[in-house]
Structures are given as C-alpha cells and as structure tokens.
N, C-alpha and C positions, 0 to 999 in steps of 0.2 A: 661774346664770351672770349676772355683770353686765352691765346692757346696752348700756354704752359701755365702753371702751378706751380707752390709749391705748400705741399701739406706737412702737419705740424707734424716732427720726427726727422724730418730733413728728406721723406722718399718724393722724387719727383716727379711730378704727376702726370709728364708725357713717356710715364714707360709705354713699349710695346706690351706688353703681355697685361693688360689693366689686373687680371687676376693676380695675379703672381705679384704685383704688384700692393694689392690690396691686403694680400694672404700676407706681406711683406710686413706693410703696419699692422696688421694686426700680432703678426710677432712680435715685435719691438714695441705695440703698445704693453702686451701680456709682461714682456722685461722689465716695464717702467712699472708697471703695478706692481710684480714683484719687489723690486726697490724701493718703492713707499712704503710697500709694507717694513721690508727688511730697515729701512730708517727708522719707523716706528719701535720693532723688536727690539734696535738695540741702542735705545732711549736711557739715558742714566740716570734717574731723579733723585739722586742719592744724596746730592748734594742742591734740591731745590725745594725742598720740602722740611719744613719748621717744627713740623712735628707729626705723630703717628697718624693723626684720624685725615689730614691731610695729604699722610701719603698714600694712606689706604681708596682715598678717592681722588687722586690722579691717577693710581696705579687702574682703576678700574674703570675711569678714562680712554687710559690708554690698550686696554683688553678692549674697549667697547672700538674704539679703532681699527686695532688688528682686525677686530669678525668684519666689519666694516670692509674694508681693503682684503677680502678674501676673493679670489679668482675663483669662479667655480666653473669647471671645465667642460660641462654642458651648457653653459648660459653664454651665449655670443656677449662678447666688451662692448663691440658696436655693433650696432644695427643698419644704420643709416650715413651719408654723407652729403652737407651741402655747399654746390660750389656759390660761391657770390658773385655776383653780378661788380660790386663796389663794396667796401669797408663796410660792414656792420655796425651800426650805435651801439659800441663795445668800445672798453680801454685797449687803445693803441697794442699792449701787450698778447691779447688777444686774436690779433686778427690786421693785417691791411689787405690791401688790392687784392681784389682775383683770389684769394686764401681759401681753400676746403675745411670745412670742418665734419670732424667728425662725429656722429651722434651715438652714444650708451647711456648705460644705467647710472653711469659714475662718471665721476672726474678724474682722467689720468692725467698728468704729465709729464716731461723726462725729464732731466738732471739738471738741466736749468730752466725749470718750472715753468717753462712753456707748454700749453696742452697739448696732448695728443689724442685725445677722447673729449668731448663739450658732454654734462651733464644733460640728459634730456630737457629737465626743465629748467636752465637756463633759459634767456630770454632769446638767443639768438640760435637757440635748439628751436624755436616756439614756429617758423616756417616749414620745417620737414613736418609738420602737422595740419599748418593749415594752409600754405601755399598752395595757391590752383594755376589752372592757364587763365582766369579770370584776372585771379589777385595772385603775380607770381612772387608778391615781395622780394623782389631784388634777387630773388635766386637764378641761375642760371640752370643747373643740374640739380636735380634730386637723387640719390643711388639709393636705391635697398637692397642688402644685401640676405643671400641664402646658405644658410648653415644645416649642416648633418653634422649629427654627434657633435656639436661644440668646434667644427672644420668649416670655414670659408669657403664656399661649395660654388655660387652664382651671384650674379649682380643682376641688377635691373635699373635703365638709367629713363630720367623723364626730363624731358629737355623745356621746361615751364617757358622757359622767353624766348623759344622758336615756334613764329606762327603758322610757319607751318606743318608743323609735330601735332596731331591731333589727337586729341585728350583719349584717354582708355584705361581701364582697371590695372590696376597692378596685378599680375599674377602672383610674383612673390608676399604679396599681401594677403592675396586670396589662399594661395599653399598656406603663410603662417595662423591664418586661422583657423582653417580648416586640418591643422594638424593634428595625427593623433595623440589625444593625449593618456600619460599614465602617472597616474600619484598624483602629490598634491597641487592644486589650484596654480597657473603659471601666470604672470604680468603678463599687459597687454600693451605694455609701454612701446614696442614697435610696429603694432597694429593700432593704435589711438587714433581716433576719428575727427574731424574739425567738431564737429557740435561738441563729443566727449574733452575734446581738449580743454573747451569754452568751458565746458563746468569744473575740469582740472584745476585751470590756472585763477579759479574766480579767488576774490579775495579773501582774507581771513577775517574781515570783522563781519561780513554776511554769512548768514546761515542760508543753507540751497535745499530743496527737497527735491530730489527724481523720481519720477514716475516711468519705468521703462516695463516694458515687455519679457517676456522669456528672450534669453540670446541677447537683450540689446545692451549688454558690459556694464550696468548698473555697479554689480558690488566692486568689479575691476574699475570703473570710473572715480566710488569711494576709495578705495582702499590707493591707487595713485593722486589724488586728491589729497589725502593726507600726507603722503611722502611730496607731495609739491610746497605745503604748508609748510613742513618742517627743513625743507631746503629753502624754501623765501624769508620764513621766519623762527628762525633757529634758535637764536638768544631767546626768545619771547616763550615760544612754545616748550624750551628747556626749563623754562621756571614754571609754566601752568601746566603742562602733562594733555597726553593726548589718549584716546579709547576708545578703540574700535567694540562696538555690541552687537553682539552675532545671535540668532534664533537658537541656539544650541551648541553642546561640545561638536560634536559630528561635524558643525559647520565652521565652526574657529579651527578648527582641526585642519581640513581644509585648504581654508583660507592662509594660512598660517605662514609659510614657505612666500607668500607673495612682497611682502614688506623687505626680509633679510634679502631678497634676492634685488630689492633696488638699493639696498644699503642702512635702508633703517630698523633699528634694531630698538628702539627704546619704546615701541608701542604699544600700552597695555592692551589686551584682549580679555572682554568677559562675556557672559550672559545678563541678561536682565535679574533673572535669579541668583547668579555671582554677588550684584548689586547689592541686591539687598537682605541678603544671607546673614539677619541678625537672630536669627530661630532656627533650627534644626524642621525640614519640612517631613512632615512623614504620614501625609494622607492627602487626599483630591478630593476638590469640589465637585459636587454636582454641575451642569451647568447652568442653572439657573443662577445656584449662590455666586457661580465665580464670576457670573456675570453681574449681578448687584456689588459685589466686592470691587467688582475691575470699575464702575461706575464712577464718573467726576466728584459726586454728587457726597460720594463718601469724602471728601475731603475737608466737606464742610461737616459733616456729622463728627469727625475726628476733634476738630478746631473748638465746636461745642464743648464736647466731651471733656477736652484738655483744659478748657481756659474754667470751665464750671468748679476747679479745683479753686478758684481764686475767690477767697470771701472777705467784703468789706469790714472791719476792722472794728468792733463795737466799744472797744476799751481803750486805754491811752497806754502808751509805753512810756515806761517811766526809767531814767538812765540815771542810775547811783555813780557819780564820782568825787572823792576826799567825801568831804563833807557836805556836798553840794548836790539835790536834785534837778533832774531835768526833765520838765514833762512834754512831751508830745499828745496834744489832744486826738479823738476821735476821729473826730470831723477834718482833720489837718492830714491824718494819716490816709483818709480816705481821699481826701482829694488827692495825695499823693499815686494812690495807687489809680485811680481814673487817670492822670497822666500817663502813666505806664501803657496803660489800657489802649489809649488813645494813638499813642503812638506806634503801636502798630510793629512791635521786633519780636525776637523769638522770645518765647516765653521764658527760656531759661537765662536769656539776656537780660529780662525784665526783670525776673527772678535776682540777679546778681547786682542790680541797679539798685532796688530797695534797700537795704541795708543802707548805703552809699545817702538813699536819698532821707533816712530818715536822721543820719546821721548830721547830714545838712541842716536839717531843721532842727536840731538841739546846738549845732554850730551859731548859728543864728541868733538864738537866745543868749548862750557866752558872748557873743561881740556885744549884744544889747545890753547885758551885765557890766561891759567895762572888760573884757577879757578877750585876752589874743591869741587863740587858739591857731596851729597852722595842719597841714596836711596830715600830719602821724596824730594828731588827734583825732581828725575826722576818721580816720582809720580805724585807731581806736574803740570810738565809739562804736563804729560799725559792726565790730567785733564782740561788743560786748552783751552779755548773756540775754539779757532785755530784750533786746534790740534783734537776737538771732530765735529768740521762742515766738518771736513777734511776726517775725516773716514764713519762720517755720507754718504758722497759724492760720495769715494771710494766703500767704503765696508756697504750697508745699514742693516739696520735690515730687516729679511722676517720671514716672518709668516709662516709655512708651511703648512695649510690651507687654507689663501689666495695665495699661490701660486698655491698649486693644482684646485682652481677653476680658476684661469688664466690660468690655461694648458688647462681645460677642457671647455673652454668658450669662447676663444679666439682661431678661427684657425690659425692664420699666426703665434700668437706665441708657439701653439704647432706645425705646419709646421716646423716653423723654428729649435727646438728643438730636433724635431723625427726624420730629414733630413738622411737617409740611416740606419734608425732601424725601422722605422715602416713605412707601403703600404699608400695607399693616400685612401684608402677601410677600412685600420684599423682606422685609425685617424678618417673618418667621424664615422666610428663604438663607436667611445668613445667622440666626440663630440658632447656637449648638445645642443638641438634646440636653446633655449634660455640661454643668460649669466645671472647667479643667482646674483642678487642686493647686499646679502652679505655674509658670512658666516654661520651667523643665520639662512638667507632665503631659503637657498641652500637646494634644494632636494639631500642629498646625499646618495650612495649606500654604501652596506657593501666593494665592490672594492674599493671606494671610502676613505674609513677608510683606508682600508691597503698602499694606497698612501699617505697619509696624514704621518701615523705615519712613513715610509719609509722616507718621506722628514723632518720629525724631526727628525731625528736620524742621516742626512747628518746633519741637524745644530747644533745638539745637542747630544753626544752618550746617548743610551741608559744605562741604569746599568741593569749589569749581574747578573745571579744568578747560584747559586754554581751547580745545576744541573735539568734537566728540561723532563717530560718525556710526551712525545707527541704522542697524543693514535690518531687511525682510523686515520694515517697521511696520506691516499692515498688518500684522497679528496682534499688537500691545491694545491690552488697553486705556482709555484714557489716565486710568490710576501709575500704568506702569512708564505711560509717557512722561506723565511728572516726572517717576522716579528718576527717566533718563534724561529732562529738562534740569534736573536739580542739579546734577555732575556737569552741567554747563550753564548755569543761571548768568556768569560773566561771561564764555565763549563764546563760542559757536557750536555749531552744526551742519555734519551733509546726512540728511536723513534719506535712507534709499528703500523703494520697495516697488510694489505690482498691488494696486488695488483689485485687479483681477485674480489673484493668487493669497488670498485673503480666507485663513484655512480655522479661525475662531470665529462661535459665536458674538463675537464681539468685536469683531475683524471692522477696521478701518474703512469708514463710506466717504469718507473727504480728508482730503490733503488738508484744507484749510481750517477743520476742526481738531484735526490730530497736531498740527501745527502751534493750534494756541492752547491745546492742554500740555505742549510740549515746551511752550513759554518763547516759542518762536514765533510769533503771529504775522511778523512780516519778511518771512522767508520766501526768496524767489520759488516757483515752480518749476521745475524744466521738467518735459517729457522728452523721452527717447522712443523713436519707433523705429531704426533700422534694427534689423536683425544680424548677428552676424554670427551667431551660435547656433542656433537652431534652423535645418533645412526648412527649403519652403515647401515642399510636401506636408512636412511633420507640420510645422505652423499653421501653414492654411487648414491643416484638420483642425487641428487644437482650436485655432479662432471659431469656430461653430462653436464653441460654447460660450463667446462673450455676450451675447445680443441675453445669455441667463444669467452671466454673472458680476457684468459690469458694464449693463450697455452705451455707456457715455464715453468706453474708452475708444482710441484709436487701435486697429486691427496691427500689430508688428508687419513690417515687412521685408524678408529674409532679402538681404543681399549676395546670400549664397550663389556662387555659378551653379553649384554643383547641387540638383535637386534632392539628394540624399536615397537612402534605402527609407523605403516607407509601403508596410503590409499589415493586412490584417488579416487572421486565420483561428476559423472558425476549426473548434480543438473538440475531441472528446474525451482525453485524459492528463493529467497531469505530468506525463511521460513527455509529450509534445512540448510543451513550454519548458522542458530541460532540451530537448533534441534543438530548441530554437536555439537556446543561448548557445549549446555548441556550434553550432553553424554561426555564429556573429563571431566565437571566439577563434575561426579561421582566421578571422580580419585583424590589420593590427590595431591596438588600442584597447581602453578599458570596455567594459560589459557591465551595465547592469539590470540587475531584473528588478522591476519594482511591483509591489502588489497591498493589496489591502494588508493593513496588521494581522488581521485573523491568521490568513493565509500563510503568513512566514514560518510558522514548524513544518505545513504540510509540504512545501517546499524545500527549506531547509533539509526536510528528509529526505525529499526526492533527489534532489544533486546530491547528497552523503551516498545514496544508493547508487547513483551513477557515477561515482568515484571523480565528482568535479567540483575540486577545493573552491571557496569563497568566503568572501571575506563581512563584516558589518559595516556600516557606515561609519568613517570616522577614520576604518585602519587604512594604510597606504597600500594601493595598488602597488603590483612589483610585474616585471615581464613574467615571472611563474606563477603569479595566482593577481589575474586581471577581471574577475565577474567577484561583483560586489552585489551580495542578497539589500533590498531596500523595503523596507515597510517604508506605504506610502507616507507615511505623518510625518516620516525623517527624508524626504528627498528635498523640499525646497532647500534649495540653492546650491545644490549639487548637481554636477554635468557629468555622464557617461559618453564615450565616443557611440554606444551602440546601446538601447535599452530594448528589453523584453520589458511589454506591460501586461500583467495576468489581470483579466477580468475586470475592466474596466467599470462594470455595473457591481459589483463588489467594494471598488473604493468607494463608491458612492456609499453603497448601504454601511458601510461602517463609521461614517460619520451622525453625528447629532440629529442634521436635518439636511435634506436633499440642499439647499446652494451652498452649505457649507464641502458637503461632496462632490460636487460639480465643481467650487475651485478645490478641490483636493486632484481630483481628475484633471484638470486643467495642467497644474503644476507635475504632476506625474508624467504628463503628455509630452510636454515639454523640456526635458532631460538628456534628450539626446542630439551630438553633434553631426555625426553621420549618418546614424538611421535607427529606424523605431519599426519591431515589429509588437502585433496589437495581438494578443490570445486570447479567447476568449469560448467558454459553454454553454452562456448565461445569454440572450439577447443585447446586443448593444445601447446604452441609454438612448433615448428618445432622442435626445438631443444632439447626439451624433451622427444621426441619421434624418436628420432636416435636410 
C-alpha cells in the first residue's frame, strides 16, 4: 500500500491527526453539496423553455433535484472509505493510483466535478460491501466511520491485504446496528451485508423473491434494491414508474423516510387495497368467504362470467350506403367473432376490433363490386348505425363491477359460472343474503375490490410498471397476488416476506406457488438467515415456535455481540405491564408494547391512568413520547428498541385458529432490538414451553 494519498477535495491523506483530517473532508464535502445545490436554485429557464406545460415540467425537475441534494444533518454524507490497492475499472476522471474513495448515500463533487463522495451503489463503491481477507478485491483499507448527532466522532480501519491483520468484526458496525432507534425506519446502506448486497445489486430484468427471518434486513434489502435500480437504470425506470406495496398505512408510514434519505424521491407507495380501490369498502368477510374470494380459482369463474356476455350473431348486418346495400351474413359474422375469441386479448380489445372487422368484410364486397374504397371508409363503415347495434348485441359493454355483484348476488348465475371450480359450500360461502340495488349501494369487501379490479383487467389490461417491490407478501392471497403481478406483467419484482410470519388464513405455504399466481414463475429464491435486528436471546425464544409454524424453514441466527435484555414475568395485574414499559423507558430509544387487539383499551387506559403518553402505530416517535401502544395485528414489520409483550396466550386466542395465532405470536416476539420483556397471567403457550 502506498504511503501517501491523495483523496478527492485535495486533503492529503498522510495528515497526522487522521480524524481531524477526515472531519476535514467531510467539511468541504458538506460545502460542495451545498454548491450543487445552490447551482441548481439559481438555474434560469427562462429563456429554455418553448412554452408553458414545458416549463412547468422542468421546473418540477428541478424542485425534484433540490429535495434530491438536500443535506440532512443527522444523516452522515459518508459512511465508509476505500483505499485501493491500484486504479479501479473506472473513467481515468474518477480515480488513478493509490486514490481513496469515499463512500455515501449520494454523489458529491467539487467545482470541477471531480468527486468527493462515490455513490454507494456505484460499481466501484460495490467492495466496501463485499471485500473480505479472502476476496480483498484490490482494496488495501476499508475505514468506517462513527457519527453522534450527524458529527465525525471514530474511525475504524481493516487492513484486507495485510496478512498478517487477522479478520474480526467491525465494532463500528456492530454499534451502527445496534443503535437506538427513534422515528421512522432508517437505511441500512452503511451496515449492508455481502449476501444482502448480492440481492441489492441483482439485475432489473430478474424478478428475486426473499425469504428472510425477523431482523434479517428483508424490507431494508427491498427498499435499497429499488434505489440501486433506479441509479443503474434511470432513463428506463423514469418512463415505466416503480411501487413499493406495504401490508398497511402504519407500515408505508414507516418505511417512508428510507428512500428520500438515499435521494430518491419519485417512488410510489401503496397498499394492495390502494390497488385496487375501484369501490368504496365498507364491510368484512367472514373468513371462510374471504377465503374463497382470495382463491385463484375465482379468476376463472370471473373470465366465465364476462366472456358469457358474448352471443353468436343469428342475423346478418346489413350496411345502407347512397344507394347501395351491403350484407354481411350470419355465419360470416360468427366466424368473425370465433377469431376474436380465439385470440385470446382483452375483451374490451376485442370489443373495439369488431366494428373494425365487420367493416372489413363489407370492404371486401366493394373492391368485389369494382370499387375503391380506402381507410376513412372503412371507418366509416365501422361507425355506422348497423354495424354499432350489431356489436352492441354481439359483444356488449360490462362494467366490471356490475358484473362482480351479479356473481355475487345471483345464485344460478354464479352456479352456472363456477360449475366444476368451486363446492356448492363455497358458492353459498360468498353468496350475499340479499342482492345489492346498485353499485353505489353495495356493501362491498376488501375481497370484493380484488375481484372487481381482476375483472377489469380481463376487459381492459392494466399498465405496467418498470418494477415493483412487494413487502410482507405472505399475507396476499393468491387473487391479490394477481392484483400485484398485473402492475408488473412487463417488469419485475423483489417480492419480500417470512413464511413463518404468515398471519392470514390464507397466508402463503410456498414461495414457488405465490410466485406463479404473481406471474413470476421463474424468480430466484434467496433466503436470509443472519440476524442482525433481533437479539439472540429474543430469537432463539421466538424460534421454538417454528418446528409449528413453518417447520421447513431455517432457525435465524442473530449476529448480535450483544445478547439483548430478554425476561419473562409472571404478572398479577395490569398495573405491572405499565411499571415494565417504564423501566425500558429509562433506556434510550423507542418502547413498544404490544398485545392482542382486544386488550388495547384496557391498556390504553391503563398508561392514561399513569400519566404515560403513547402513541398508535404509524405516528412518529419523538425523544418526548417514545412507547408506542401496538395491537398485535398491526406490528409486523415494525421494530421497537425495547418491546413489552402482554399475554402472549391472548394473541393466540384472538386469532381465527391456533397457527394462525402462533405466527401472530411469533411476529409479535420478534419486534424488538435491544430487549423483550414477556408479561403474562394466563399460562404460557404450550409451545413456548417445549
């Protein structure tokens, strides 16, 4: 290794004081960011813009820029620094001999656009993640660096091509994950793992599924996944739109703060219900029905239903023009409409083809007569009244909302429809007592929505987007996997979840069947089993419950140094599980308690009575009100530094059926970074006592 430097900004890199030196560039990088920005502010398009609607969408360009190029002064620039060994496979501009680079969320550079900061997911950022002393790719130093409050605080140096430096954990690594946290969901962009990298940087035309454990950075793995995508492939993904789909508001909530904090800012966020919100919902299913609803099977009962509108054509259309008829026979018309058929496009495709093709075949007849008709006649024709009562007849228009309440409201004609795909047990199971008067009127469910939008998309495709990443998927059912296979039919997908944490009757039992209702079929697998969220105490408890609820997975296993706080205490009154959460609220960091749904008022009351403010899931922790109340049905994917779990045989009973409550348990178990206490007055499940 050479034994001077010189790193981008011009500081040179055999100072004495390394810190002082480092605190140095990161000064003068914070300067250079300011100045991008301040270039962008005072941008003049005044005189490059042709006209209004075009300046309106430069101008919001360049807003999306500024948020872009915002410094936020708790979020370290860089994180990381690596020295090379020799030139990087990079442009000359970049990088020669011996050159440091430094590694952040963004790309700075100074005044003459030389960097000062390397983009994480550059190519030549891609060793500070998975260089080892095995494979030290050409690096000579690795630095991580440790920040308080947004200040340059420690370093930590790994000397990868001295063999005689022997391999060891990063502490600074170990400190930034284990940090406490408060508010919304933070990147893990300087804590990124070799395996999580591998799924980061995979390509955009493969769609990837994860199967990771509690703690093992799953939605953190998606969610910089996508901001890799849209930094490798930017043009592309600027024209086809990207969407993040989260289990709930509570959870996009979240997550939400992760994306602007690496720079992208143009990522839509919804729910599966967002989706497909062509109906006002305003009642629940049982779970039987919503489980025949969520069923593949209703895809084909829909497809029935829709295409049964289409009637072979008994009579001839006859096209009056001057003075000249033109008849189209029966039998002509019908075969036209079998091609339709045959071919296999949306129905409302086919729908707009007919005219088109009937108009052809009177075309046909004029050239036969001696006559040379061209385009605007065929038009024409298409248009004309005959020819439009004809198709009206044939091929009508449906709504796909009044069709789904005709399925669901009329027995004989979902009988008729469902006839050797669905039981005469399931049909009554999703058949309304009474038929809803209209659309408007309709009590409809959130299954209900996912039908709806499934039969629009038979009449009308949906549009695709360039790629789409579908978090806690082992809840959807196979209906609502469509839904989110449709919004990517041309992209991709990183589909991310825990078949162990699988809190629906209808909850996900293989990657590789949800994959092909999701129209991925041949998407990689990857599993994650390092732990690096959840203590190993807390984990190896929590693991006693998979041998019930997914015994095929692999057990997580926490890489934590630090074994975490982990108790359990047998309680006699509800007074106790508030005195817990005070004692965790000495420590720093968020608190939450989490307990069966039922349980949340008698709780809720209880901390009012002890005058200890809290918040619901979804609202932002702040340092003056850090214990967040959790009913269990809204915790997955939510992390607390410290969680109280009240009655653990409780979340059980208030689910459907015992393994549905056991992964409810499971995912509740698992919530916490630094430590889990267990309350309980109820005996503990069976199953946690193996």
């Amino acid at each position: 290794m050479p034994t001077s430097h010189r790193s981008f900004g011009g500081t040179p890199l055999s100072s004495a004081d390394p810190l002082s030196r480092e605190r140095a560039h990161l000064a003068a990088s914070r300067a250079a960011l300011r100045a991008m920005r301040e270039d962008v502010e005072a941008l003049d398009i005044s005189d490059v813009t042709a006209n209004w609607v075009n300046a309106q969408v430069l101008q919001r360009q360049i807003e999306q820029r500024i948020k872009a190029l915002a410094d936020l002064s708790d979020t370290p620039l860089f994180f990381g620094r690596l020295d090379y060994l020799h030139a990087p496979g990079v442009e000359k501009a970049e990088g020669a001999q011996g050159e440091s680079f430094y590694i952040g969320r963004r790309h700075v550079h100074d005044a003459d656009g030389d960097p000062m900061v390397i983009d994480w997911r550059a190519p030549v950022s891609q060793p500070f993640y998975r260089a080892s002393k095995k494979d030290p790719m050409d690096i000579a130093l690795r630095r991580r660096f440790g920040y308080t409050g947004g200040e340059l605080t420690a370093y930590e140096d790994e000397h990868l091509s001295d063999p005689a430096e022997a391999a060891r954990t990063s502490r600074l690594l170990q400190q930034e994950i284990e940090r406490p946290r408060v508010g919304p969901m933070r990147d893990i962009v300087a804590t990124i793992q070799p395996e999580q990298d591998e799924i980061v940087r995979s390509g955009l035309a493969g769609s990837v599924c994860v199967q990771g454990g509690p703690g093992t950075g799953k939605t953190a793995v998606g969610l910089h996944r996508i901001a890799y995508l849209l930094y490798a492939h930017r043009e592309r993904l600027a024209r086809t739109g990207t969407l993040v789909v989260g289990p709930n508001r509570s959870f996009l909530h979240y997550i939400e703060q992760v994306l602007p904090a690496l720079g992208e800012l143009t990522v839509a966020q919804a729910t599966v219900d967002d989706l497909v919100a062509h109906v006002e919902v305003r009642a629940t299913d049982d779970t039987r029905a919503a489980t025949v609803k969520g069923d593949a099977r209703m895809a084909e009962v829909l497809r029935r239903a829709l295409y049964s509108h289409v009637t072979m054509p008994t009579e001839p259309v006859v096209v009056v023009r001057g003075s000249r008829r033109w008849r189209v026979p029966a039998y002509e018309l019908e075969e036209i409409v079998r091609q339709l058929l045959e071919r296999d496009i949306r129905y409302g495709a086919a729908r707009d083809a007919l005219p088109q093709r009937i108009a052809h075949a009177v075309l046909v007849q004029m050239e036969r007569a001696g006559e040379a008709p061209d385009d605007r006649v065929q038009d024409a024709v298409a248009r004309n009244s005959a020819v439009k009562a004809a198709v009206k007849a044939i091929w009508p228009q449906v709504d796909p909302a009044k069709l789904v309440m005709r399925l669901l409201g009329d027995a004989e004609f979902l009988a008729e429809h469902s006839a050797g795909l669905l039981e005469e047990d399931e049909r009554k199971a999703i058949l309304w007592p009474k038929p809803a008067r209209s659309v408007k009127s309709a009590k409809w469910t959130a299954a209900d929505a996912v039908l709806i939008d499934e039969a629009a998309d038979l009449i009308q495709r949906t549009p695709s987007l360039g790629h789409v990443v579908l978090d806690e998927a082992q809840d959807l059912s196979p209906m609502q996997y469509r839904a989110v296979g449709r919004r990517c039919s041309t992209g991709s997908a990183t589909v991310l979840g825990d078949l162990a944490q699988g809190t629906t009757p209808w909850a996900t039992r293989s990657w590789q069947e949800a994959l092909a209702h999701l129209g991925k079929p041949d998407a990689a697998i990857e599993e994650l089993t390092a732990g690096f969220r959840v203590p190993t105490d807390v984990i190896t408890y929590a693991s006693r419950l998979l041998p019930h609820i997914a015994p095929g997975l692999t057990p997580v296993t926490s890489i934590r140094e630090n074994p975490g706080l982990f108790e359990i205490r047998s309680i006699t009154q509800t007074s106790q599980v508030v005195s817990a959460c005070e004692e965790l609220l000495e420590n720093e960091g968020s608190v939450g308690l989490i307990a069966a749904d039922p349980r949340i008022p008698q709780l809720a009351e209880a901390l009012a009575a002890a005058g200890l403010p809290h918040l619901a899931p979804g609202e932002e922790t702040t340092e003056g009100t850090r214990l967040t109340l959790v009913p269990a049905s809204l915790a997955k994917g939510l992390e607390y530094d410290y969680v109280v779990l009240d009655e653990p045989a409780a979340v059980i009973d208030a689910e459907p059926d015992e393994p549905t409550g056991l992964r409810r348990l499971y995912v509740s178990l698992t919530r916490a970074v630094s430590g889990l206490i267990i309350t309980h007055t109820a005996p503990l499940p069976e199953q946690l006592t193996d």
